[in-house]
N, C-alpha and C positions, 0 to 999 in steps of 0.2 A: 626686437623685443617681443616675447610672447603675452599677448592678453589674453586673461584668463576670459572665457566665455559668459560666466556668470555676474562678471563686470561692466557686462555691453548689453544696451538694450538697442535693439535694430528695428528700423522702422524704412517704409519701402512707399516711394512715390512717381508717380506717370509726372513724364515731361513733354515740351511738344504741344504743337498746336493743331489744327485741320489742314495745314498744308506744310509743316513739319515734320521730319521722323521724329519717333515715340520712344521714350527711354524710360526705361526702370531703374528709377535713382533711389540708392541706399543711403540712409542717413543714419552713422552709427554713433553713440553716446558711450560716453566711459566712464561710467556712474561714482568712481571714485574720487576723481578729478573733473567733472564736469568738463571735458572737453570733448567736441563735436566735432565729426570728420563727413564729409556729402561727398557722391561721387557719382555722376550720371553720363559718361561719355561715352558707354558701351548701349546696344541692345540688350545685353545679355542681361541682367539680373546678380548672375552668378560672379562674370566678369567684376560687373562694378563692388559688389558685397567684400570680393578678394583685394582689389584696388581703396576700397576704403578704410576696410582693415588695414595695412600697411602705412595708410596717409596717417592714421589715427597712432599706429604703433611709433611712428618718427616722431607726430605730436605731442604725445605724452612720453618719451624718452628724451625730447626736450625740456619736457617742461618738471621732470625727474632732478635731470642735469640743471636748470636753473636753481632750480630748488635747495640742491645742494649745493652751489657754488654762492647762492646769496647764505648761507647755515656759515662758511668757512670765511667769509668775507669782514 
């Protein structure tokens, strides 16, 4: 499922401690549906932003598919 850009507000957070690796976790919002996708398993930034997008896109294609199967029920 594609979401639109303008639907998402994305917010970026440091993980990790002093003697932990440091991750740049994305936390993206799908302001339609309020539902919330975090992803912080990569260094990269960019990695995680790609990976959260995707979590986020199964999430709400889920929750599409609920939607409409409680509408026919």
């Amino acid at each position: 499922m594609k979401l639109k850009p303008s639907d998402l507000e994305i917010s970026t957070y440091n993980t990790g401690s002093a003697w932990a690796a440091k991750f740049n976790g994305v936390r993206i919002l799908h302001i339609p549906t309020r539902i919330v996708a975090t992803y912080a398993a990569n260094e990269s930034e960019h990695k995680n932003r790609h990976e959260a997008e995707l979590v986020l896109a199964d999430k709400v294609e889920d929750h599409i598919k609920q939607k409409s199967q409680i509408k026919f029920v």
